[in-house]
ZADO-1210 file (C-alpha; in nm, 4 decimals, padded with zeros to 6 digits):
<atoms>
<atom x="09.3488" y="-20.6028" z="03.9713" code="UNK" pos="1"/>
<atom x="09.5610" y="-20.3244" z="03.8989" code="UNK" pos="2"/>
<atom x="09.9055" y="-20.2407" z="04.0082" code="UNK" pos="3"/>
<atom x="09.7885" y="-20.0261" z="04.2780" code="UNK" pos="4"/>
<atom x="09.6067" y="-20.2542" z="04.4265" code="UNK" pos="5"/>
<atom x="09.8209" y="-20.4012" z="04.7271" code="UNK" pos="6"/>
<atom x="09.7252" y="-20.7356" z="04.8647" code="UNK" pos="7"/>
<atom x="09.6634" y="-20.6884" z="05.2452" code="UNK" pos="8"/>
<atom x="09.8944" y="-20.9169" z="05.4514" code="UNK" pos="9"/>
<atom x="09.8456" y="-21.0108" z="05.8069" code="UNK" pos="10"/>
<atom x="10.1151" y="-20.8428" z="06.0998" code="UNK" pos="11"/>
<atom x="10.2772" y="-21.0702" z="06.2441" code="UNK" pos="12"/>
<atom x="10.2687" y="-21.0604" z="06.6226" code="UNK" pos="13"/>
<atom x="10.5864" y="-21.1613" z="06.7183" code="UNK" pos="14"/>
<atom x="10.6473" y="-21.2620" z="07.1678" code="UNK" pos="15"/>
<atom x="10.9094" y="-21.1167" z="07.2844" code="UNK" pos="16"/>
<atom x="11.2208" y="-21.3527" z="07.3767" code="UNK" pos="17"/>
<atom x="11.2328" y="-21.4024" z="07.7607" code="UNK" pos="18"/>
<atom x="11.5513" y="-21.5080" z="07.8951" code="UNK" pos="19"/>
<atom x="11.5171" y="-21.7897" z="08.1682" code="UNK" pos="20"/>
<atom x="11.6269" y="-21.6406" z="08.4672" code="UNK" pos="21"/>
<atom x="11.9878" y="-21.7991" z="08.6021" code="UNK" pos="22"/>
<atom x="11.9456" y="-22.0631" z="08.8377" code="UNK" pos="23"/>
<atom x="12.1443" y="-22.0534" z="09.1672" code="UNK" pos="24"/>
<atom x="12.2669" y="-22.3483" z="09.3646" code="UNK" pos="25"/>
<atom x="12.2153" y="-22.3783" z="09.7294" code="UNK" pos="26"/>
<atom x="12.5330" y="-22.5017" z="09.9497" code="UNK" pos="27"/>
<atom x="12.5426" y="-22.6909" z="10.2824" code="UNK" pos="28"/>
<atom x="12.9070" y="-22.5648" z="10.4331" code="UNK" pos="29"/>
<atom x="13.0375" y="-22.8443" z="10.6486" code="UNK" pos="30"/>
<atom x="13.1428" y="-22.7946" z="11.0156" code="UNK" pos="31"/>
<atom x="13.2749" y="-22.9766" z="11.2969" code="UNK" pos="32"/>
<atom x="13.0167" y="-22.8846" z="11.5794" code="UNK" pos="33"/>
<atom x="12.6518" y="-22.9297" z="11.3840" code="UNK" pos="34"/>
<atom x="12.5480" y="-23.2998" z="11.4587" code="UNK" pos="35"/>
<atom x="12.4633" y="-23.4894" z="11.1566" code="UNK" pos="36"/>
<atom x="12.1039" y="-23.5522" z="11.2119" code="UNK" pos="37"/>
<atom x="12.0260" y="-23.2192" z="11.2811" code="UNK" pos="38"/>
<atom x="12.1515" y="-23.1399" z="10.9566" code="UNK" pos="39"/>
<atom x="11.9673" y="-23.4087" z="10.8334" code="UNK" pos="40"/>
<atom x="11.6397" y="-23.2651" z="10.9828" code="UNK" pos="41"/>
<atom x="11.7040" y="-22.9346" z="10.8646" code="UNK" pos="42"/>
<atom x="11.6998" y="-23.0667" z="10.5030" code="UNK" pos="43"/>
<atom x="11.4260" y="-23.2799" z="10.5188" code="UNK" pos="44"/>
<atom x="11.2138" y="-22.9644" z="10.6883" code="UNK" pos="45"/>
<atom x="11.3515" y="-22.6717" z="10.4576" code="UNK" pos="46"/>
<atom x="11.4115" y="-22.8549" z="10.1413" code="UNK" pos="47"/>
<atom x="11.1732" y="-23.1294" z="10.1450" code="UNK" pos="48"/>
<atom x="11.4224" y="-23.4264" z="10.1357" code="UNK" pos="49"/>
<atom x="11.3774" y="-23.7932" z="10.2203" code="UNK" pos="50"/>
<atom x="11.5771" y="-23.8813" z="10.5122" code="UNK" pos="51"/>
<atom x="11.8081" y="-24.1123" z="10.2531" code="UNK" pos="52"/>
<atom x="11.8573" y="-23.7825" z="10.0203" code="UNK" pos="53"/>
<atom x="11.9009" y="-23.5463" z="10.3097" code="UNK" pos="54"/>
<atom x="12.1553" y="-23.8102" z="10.4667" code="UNK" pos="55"/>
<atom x="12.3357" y="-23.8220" z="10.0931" code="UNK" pos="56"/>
<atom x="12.3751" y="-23.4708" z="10.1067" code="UNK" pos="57"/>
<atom x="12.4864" y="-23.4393" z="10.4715" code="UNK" pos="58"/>
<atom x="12.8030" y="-23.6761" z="10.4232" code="UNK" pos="59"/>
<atom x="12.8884" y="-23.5680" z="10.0746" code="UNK" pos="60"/>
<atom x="12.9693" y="-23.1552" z="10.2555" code="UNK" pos="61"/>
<atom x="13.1328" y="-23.3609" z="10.5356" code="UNK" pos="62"/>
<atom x="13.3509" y="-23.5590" z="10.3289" code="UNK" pos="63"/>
<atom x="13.4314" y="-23.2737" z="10.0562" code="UNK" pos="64"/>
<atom x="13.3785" y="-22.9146" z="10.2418" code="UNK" pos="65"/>
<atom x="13.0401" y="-22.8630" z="10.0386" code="UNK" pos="66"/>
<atom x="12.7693" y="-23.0281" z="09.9045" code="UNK" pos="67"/>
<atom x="12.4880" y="-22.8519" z="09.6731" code="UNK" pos="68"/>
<atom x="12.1297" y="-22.8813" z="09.8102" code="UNK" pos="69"/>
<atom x="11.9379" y="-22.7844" z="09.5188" code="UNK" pos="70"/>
<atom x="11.9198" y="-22.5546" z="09.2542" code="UNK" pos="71"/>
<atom x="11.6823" y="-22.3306" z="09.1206" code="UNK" pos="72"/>
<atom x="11.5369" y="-21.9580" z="09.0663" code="UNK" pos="73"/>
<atom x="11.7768" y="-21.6717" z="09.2608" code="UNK" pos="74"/>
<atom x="11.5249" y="-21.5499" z="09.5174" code="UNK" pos="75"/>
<atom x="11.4071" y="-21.9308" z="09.5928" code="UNK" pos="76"/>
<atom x="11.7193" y="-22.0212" z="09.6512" code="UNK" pos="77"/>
<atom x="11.8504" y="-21.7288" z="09.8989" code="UNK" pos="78"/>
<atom x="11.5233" y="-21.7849" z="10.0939" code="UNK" pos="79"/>
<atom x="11.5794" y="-22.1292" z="10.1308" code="UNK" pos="80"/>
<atom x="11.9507" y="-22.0667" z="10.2596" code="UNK" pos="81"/>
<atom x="11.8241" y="-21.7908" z="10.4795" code="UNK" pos="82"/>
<atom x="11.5866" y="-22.0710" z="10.6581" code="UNK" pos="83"/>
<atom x="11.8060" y="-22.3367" z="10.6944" code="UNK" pos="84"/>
<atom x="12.0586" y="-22.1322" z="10.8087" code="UNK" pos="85"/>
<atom x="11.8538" y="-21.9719" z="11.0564" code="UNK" pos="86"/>
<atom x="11.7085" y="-22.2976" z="11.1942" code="UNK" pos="87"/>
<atom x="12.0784" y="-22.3457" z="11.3151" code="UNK" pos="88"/>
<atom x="12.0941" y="-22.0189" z="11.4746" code="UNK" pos="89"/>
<atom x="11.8111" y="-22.1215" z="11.6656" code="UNK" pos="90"/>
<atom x="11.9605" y="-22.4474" z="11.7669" code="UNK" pos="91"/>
<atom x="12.2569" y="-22.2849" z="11.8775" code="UNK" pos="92"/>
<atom x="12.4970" y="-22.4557" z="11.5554" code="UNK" pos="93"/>
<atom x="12.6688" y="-22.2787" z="11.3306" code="UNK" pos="94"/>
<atom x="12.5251" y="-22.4476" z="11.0341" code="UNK" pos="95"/>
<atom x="12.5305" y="-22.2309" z="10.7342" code="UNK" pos="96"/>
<atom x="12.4222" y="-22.2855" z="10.3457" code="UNK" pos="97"/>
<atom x="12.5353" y="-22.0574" z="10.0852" code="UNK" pos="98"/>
<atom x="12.4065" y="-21.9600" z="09.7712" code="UNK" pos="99"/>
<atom x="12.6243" y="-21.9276" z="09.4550" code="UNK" pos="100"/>
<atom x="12.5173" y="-21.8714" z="09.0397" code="UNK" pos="101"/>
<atom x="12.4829" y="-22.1737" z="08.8500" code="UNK" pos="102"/>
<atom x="12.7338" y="-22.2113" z="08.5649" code="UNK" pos="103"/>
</atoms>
């Protein structure tokens, strides 16, 4: 070999980084007029809850204001809210979940 000669390496390929993409929490806003198992049905239908979880959930936003449903991808997340809240509507309540970023 001579010094010209110039020993072929392989390119490395390297993936791009992708960031995870923030994860939003979904939040059951207590009131005073939604009945509790209505709330409770609303959970177990839009976020797939056992009626012990979905009755967990219920009391914890009627004891402290709030309680967070789930959390997960942004547009999951408003969708969900945007369901739940509507099923309310429907019902005549004014039951309402929020969505907020993760921290």
């Amino acid at each position: 070999m001579s010094d010209n000669d110039v020993a072929a390496k392989p390119k490395i390929k390297s993936k791009p980084k992708l960031e995870r993409p923030k994860l939003y929490k979904v939040m059951l806003v207590n009131d005073d007029y939604t009945p509790r198992e209505f709330v409770v049905v609303v959970l177990k239908a839009v976020f797939h809850m056992s009626e012990e979880a979905g009755y967990r959930v219920m009391m914890t936003a009627h004891k402290f204001g709030t309680s967070v449903v789930v959390v997960c991808a942004r547009d999951i997340a408003e969708t969900k809210a945007k369901e739940a809240t509507d099923l309310g509507k429907e019902a005549g309540y004014p039951l309402m979940f929020t969505t907020e970023p993760e921290e």
